[in-house]
Each structure stands twice: as structure tokens, then as C-alpha cells.
PDB file of N, CA, C and O in Angstrom:
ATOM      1  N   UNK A   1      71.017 155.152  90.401  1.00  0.00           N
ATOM      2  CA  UNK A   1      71.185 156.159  91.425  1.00  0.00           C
ATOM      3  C   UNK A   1      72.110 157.278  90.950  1.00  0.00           C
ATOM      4  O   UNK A   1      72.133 158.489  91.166  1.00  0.00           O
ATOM      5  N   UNK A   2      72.625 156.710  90.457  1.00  0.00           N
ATOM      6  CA  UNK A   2      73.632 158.094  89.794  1.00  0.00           C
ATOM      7  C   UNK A   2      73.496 158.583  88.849  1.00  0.00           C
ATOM      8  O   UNK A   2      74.375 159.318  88.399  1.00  0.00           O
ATOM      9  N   UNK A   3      72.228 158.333  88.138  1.00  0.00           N
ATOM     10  CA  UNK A   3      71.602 159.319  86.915  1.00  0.00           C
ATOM     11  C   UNK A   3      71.023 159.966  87.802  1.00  0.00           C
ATOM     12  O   UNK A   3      71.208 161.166  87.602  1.00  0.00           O
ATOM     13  N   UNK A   4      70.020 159.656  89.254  1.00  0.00           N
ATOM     14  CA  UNK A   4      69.133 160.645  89.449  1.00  0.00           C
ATOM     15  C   UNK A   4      70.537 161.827  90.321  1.00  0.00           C
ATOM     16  O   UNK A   4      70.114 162.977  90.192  1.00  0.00           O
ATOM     17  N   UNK A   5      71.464 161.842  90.828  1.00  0.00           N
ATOM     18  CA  UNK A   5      72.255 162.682  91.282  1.00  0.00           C
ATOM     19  C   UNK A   5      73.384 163.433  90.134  1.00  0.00           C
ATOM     20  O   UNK A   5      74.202 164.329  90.341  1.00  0.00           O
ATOM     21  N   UNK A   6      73.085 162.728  88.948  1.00  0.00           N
ATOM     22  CA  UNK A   6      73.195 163.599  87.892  1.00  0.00           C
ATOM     23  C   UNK A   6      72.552 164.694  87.225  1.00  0.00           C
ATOM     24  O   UNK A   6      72.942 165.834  86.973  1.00  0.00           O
ATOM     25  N   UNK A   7      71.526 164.118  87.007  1.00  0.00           N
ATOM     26  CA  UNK A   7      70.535 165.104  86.841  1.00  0.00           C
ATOM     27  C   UNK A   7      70.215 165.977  87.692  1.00  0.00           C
ATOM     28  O   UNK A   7      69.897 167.110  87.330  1.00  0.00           O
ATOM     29  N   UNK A   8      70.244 165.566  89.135  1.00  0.00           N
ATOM     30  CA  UNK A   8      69.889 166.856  90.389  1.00  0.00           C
ATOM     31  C   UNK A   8      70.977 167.791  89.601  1.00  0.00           C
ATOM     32  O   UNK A   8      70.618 168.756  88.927  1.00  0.00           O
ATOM     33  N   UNK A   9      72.493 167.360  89.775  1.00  0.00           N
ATOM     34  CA  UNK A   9      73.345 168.439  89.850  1.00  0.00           C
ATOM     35  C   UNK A   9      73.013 169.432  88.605  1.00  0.00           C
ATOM     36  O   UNK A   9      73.248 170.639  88.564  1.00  0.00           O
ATOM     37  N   UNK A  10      72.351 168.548  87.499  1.00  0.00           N
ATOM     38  CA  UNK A  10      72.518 169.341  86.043  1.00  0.00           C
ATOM     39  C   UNK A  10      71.342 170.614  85.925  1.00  0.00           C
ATOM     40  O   UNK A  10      71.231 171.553  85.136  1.00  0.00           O
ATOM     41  N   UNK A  11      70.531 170.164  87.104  1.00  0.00           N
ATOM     42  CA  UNK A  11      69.491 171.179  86.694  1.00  0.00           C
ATOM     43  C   UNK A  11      69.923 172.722  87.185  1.00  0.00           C
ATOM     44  O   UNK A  11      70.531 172.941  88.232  1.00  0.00           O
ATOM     45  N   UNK A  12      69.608 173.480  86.484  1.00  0.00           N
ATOM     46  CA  UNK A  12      69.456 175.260  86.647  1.00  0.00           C
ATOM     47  C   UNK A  12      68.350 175.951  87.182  1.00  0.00           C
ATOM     48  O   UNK A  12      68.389 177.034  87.767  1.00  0.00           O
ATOM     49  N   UNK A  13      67.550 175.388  86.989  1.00  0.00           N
ATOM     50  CA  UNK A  13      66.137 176.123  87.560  1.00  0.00           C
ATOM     51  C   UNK A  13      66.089 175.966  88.809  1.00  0.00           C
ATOM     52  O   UNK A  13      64.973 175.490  89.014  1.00  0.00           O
ATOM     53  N   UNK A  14      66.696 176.091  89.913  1.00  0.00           N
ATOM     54  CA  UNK A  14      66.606 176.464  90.695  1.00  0.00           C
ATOM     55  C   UNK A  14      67.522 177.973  91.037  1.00  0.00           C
ATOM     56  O   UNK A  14      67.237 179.024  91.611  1.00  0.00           O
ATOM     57  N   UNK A  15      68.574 177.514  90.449  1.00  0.00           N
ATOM     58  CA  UNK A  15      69.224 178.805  90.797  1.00  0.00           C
ATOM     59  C   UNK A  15      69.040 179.874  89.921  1.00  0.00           C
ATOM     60  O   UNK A  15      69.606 180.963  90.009  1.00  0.00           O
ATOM     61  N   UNK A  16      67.993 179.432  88.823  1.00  0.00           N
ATOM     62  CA  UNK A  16      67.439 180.762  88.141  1.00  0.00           C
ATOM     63  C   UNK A  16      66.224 181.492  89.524  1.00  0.00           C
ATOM     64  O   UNK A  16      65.765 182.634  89.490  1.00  0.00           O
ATOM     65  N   UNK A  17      66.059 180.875  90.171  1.00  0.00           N
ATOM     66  CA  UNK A  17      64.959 181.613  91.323  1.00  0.00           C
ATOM     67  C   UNK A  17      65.468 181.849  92.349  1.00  0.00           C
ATOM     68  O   UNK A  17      64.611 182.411  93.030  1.00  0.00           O
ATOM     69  N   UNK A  18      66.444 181.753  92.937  1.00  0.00           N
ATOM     70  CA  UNK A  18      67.571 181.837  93.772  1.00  0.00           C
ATOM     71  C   UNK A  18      67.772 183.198  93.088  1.00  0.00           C
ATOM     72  O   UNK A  18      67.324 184.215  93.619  1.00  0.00           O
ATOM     73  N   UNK A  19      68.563 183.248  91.697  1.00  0.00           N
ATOM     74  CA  UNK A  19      68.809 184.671  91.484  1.00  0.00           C
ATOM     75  C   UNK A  19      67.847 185.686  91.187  1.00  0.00           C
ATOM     76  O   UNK A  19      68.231 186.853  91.108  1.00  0.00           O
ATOM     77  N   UNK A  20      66.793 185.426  91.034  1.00  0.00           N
ATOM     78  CA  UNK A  20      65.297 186.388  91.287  1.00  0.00           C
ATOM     79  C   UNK A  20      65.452 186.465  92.153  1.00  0.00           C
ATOM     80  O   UNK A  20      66.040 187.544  92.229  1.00  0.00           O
ATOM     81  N   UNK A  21      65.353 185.996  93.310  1.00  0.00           N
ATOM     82  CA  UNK A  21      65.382 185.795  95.213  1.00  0.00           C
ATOM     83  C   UNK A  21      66.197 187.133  95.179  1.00  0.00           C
ATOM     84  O   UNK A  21      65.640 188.230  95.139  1.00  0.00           O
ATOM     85  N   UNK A  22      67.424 186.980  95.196  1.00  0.00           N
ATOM     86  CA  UNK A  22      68.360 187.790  95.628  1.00  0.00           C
ATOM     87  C   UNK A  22      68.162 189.488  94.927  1.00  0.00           C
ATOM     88  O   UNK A  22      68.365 190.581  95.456  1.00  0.00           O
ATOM     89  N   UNK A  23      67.705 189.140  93.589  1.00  0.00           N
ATOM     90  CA  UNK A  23      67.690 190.526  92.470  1.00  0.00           C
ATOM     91  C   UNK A  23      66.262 191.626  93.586  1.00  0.00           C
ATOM     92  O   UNK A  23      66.431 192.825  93.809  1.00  0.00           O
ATOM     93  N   UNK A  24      65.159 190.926  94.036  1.00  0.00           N
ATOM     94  CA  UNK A  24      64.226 191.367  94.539  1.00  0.00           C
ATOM     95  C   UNK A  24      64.563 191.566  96.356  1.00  0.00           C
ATOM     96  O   UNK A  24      63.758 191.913  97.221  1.00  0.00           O
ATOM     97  N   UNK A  25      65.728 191.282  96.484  1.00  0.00           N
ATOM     98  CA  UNK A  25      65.652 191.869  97.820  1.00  0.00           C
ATOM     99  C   UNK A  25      66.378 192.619  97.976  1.00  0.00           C
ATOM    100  O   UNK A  25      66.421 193.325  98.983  1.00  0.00           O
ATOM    101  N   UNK A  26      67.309 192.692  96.834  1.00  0.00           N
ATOM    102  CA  UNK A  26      68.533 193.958  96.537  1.00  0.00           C
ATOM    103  C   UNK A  26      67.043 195.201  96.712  1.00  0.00           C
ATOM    104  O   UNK A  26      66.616 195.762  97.721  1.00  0.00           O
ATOM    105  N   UNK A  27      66.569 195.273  95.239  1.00  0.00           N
ATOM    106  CA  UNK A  27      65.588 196.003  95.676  1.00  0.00           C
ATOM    107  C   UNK A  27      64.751 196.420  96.275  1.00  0.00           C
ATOM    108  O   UNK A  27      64.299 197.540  96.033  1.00  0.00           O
ATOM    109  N   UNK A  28      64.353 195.756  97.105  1.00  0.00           N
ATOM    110  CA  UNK A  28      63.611 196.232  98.846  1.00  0.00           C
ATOM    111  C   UNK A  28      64.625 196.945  99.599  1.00  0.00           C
ATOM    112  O   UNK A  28      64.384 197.811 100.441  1.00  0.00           O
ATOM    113  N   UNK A  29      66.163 196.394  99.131  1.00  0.00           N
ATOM    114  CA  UNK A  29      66.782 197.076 100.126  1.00  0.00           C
ATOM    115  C   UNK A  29      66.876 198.128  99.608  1.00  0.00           C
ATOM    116  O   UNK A  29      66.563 198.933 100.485  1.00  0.00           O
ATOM    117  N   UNK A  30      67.224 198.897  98.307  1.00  0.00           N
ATOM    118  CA  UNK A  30      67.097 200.384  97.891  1.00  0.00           C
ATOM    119  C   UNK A  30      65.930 201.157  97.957  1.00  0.00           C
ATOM    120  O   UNK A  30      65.962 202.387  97.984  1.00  0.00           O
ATOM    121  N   UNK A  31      64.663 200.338  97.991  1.00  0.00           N
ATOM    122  CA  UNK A  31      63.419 200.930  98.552  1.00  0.00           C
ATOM    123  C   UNK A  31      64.021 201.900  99.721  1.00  0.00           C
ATOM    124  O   UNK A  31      64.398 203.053  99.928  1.00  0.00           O
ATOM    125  N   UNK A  32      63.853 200.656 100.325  1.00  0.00           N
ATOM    126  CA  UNK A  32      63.914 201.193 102.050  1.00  0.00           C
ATOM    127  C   UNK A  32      64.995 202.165 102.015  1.00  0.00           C
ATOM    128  O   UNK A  32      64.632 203.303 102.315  1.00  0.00           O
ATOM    129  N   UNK A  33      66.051 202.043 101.769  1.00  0.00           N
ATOM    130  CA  UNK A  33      66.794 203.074 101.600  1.00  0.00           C
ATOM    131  C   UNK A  33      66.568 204.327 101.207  1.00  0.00           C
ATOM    132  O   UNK A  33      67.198 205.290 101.645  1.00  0.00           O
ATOM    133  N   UNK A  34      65.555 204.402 100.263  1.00  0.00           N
ATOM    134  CA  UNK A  34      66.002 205.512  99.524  1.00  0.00           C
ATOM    135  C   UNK A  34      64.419 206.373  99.992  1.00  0.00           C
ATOM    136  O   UNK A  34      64.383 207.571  99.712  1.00  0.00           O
ATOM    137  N   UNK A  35      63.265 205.802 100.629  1.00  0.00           N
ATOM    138  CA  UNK A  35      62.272 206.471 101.165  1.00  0.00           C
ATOM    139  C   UNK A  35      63.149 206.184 102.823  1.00  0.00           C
ATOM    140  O   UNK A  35      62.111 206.186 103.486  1.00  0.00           O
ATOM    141  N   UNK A  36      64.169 205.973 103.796  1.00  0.00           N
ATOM    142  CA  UNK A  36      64.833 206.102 104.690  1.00  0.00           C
ATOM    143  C   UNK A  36      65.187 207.424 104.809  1.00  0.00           C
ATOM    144  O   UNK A  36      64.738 208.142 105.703  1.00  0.00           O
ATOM    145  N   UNK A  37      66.171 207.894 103.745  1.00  0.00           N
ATOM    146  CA  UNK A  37      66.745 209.244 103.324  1.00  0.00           C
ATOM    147  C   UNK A  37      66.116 210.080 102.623  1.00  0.00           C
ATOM    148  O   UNK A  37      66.707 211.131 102.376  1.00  0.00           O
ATOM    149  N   UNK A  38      64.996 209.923 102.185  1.00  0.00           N
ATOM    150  CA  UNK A  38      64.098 211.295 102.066  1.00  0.00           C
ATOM    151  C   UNK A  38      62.880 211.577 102.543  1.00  0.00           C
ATOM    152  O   UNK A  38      62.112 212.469 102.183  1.00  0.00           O
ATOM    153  N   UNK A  39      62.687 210.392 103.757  1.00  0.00           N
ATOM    154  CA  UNK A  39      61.667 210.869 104.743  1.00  0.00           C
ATOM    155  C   UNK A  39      61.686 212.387 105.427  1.00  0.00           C
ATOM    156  O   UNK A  39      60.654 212.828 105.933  1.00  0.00           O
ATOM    157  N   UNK A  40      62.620 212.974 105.416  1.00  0.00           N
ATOM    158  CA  UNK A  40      62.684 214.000 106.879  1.00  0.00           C
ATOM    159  C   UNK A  40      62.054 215.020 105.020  1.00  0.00           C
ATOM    160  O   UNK A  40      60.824 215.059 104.985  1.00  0.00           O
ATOM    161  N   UNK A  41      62.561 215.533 104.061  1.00  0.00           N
ATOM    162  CA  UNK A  41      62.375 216.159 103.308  1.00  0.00           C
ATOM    163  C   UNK A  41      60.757 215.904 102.841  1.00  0.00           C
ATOM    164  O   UNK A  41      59.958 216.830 102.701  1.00  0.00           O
ATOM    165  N   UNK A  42      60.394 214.310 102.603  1.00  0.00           N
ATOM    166  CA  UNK A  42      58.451 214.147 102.241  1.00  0.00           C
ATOM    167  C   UNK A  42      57.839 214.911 103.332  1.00  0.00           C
ATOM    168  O   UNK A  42      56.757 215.453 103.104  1.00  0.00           O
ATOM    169  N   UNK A  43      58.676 215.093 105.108  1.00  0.00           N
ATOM    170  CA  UNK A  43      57.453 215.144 105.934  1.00  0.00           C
ATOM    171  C   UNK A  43      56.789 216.659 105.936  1.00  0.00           C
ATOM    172  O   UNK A  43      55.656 217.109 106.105  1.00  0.00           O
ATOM    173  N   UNK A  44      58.569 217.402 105.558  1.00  0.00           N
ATOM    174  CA  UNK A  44      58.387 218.994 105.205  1.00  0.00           C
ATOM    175  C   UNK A  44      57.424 219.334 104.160  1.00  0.00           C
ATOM    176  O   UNK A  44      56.508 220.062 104.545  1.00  0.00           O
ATOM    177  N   UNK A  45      57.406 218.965 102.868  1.00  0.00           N
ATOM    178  CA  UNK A  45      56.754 219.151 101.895  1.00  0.00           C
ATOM    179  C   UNK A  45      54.899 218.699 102.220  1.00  0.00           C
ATOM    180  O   UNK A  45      53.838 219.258 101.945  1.00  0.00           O
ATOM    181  N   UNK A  46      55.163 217.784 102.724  1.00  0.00           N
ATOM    182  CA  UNK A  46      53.702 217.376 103.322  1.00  0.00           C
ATOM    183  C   UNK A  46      53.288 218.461 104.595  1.00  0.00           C
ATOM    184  O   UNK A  46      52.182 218.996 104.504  1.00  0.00           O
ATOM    185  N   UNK A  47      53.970 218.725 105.529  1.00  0.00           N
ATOM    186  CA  UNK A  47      53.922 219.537 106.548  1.00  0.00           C
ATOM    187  C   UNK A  47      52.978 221.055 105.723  1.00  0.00           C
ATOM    188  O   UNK A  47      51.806 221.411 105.846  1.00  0.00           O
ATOM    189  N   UNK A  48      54.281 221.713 104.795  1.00  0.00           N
ATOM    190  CA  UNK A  48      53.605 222.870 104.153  1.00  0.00           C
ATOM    191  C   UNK A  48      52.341 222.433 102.938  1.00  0.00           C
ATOM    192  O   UNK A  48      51.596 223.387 102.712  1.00  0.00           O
ATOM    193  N   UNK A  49      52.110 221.553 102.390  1.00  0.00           N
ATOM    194  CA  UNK A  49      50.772 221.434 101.788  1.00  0.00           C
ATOM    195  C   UNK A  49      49.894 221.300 102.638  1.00  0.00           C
ATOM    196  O   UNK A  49      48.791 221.702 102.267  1.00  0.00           O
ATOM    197  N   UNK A  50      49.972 220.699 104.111  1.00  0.00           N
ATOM    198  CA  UNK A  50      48.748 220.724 104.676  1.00  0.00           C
ATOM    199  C   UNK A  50      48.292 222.131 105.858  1.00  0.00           C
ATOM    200  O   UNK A  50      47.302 222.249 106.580  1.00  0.00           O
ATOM    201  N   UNK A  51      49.226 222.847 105.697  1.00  0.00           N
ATOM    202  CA  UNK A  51      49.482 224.358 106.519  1.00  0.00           C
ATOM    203  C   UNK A  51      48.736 225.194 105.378  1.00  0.00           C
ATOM    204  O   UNK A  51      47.836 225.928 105.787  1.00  0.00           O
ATOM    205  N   UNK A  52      48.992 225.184 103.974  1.00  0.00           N
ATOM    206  CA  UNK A  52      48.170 225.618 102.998  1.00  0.00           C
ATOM    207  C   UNK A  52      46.918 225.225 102.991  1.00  0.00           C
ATOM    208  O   UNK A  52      46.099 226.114 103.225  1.00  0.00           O
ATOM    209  N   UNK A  53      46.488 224.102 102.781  1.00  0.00           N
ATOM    210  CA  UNK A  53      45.361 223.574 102.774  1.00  0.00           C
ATOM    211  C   UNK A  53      44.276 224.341 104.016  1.00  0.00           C
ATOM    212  O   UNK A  53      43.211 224.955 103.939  1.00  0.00           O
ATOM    213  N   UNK A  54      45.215 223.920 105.184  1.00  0.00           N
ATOM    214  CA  UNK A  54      44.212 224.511 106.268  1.00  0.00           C
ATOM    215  C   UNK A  54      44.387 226.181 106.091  1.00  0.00           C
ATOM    216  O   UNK A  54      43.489 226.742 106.719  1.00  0.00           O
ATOM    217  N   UNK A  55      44.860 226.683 105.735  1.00  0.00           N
ATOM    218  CA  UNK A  55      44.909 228.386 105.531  1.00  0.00           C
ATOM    219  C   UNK A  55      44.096 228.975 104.935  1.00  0.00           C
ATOM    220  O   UNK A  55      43.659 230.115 105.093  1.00  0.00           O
ATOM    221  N   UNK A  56      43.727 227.761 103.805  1.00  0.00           N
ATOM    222  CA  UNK A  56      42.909 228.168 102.492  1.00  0.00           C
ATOM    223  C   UNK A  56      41.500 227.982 103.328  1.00  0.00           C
ATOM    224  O   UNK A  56      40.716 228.928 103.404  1.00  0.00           O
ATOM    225  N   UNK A  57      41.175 226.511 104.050  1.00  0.00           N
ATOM    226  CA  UNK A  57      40.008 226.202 104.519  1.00  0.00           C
ATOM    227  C   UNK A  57      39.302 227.463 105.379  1.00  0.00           C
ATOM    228  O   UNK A  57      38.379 228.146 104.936  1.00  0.00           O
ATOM    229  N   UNK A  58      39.899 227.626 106.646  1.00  0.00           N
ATOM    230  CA  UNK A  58      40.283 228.745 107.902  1.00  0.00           C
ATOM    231  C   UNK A  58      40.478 230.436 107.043  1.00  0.00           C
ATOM    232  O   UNK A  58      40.214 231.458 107.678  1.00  0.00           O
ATOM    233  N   UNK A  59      40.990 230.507 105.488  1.00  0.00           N
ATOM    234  CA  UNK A  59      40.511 232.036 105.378  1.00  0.00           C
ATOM    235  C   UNK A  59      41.996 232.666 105.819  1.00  0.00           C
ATOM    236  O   UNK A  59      42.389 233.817 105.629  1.00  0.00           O
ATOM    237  N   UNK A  60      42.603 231.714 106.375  1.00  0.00           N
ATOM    238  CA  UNK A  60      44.108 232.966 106.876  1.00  0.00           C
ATOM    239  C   UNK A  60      44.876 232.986 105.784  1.00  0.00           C
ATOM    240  O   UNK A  60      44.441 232.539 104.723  1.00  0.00           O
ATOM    241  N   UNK A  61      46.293 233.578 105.907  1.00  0.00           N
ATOM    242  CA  UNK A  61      47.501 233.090 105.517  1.00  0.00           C
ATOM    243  C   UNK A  61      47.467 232.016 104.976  1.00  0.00           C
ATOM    244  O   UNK A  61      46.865 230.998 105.318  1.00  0.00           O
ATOM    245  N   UNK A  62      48.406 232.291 103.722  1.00  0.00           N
ATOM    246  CA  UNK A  62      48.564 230.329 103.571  1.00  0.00           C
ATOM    247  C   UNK A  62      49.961 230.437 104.400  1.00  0.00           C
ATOM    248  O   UNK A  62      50.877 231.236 104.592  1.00  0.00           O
ATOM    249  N   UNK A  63      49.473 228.907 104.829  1.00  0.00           N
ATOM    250  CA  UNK A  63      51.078 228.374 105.493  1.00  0.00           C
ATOM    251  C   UNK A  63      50.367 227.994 107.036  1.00  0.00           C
ATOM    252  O   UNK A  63      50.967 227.557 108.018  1.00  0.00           O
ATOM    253  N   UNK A  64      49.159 228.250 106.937  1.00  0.00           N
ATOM    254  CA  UNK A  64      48.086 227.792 108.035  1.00  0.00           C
ATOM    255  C   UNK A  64      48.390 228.867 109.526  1.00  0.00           C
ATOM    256  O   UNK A  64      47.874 228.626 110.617  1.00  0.00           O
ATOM    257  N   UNK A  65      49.139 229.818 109.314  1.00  0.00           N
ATOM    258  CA  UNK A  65      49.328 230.919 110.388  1.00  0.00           C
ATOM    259  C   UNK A  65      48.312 232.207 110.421  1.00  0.00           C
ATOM    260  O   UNK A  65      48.749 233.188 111.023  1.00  0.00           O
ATOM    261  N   UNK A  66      47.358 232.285 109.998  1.00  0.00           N
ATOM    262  CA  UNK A  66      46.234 233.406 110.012  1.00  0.00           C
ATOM    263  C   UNK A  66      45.084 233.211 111.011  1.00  0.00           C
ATOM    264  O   UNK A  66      44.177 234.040 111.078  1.00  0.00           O
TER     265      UNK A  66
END
């Protein structure tokens, strides 16, 4: 009995995936973060490509005001 609670304690492979675990949710969390804080700036840039787009379609102005 106390080889097999030796061996539990000796093994590593678990906490080699434990620290993957943790390394991959660090990074979800800077995901989210970092498309969090430059949402309001994608929606502008998207806003004026599709004001162009329709300007170009429609014949007006670009910026979709014609």
C-alpha cells in the first residue's frame, strides 16, 4: 500500500496538464480582453467600410451619404 501512495505522490503528469490548464485560460483571458478593448474601434472601422461599400453600390458619396 505504500508503494502505490508512493508512486501516486511521485507522478508529474498530472500537473504537467494542470499547467497547460491554467497556460490556456490565461489566454482566453487576454483574448477576451484584448477584442473587449478594441471592440468600440473594429465597430468604427467596420461601420466606414460598409458606408463605402454601400456608396460605391448606390453611386453616391463614399461614406454611404449620397
Amino acid at each position: 500500500m505504500t508503494h502505490l501512495i508512493r508512486r501516486f505522490l511521485e507522478d508529474r503528469s498530472g500537473a504537467t496538464a494542470i499547467e497547460y490548464s491554467l497556460i490556456g485560460a490565461l489566454v482566453a483571458v487576454a483574448i477576451i480582453g484584448s477584442v473587449t478593448a478594441f471592440a468600440d474601434e473594429g465597430t468604427g472601422v467596420f461601420n466606414r467600410a460598409m458606408g463605402a461599400v454601400s456608396g460605391a453600390i448606390s453611386g453616391g458619396e463614399p461614406g454611404g451619404e449620397g
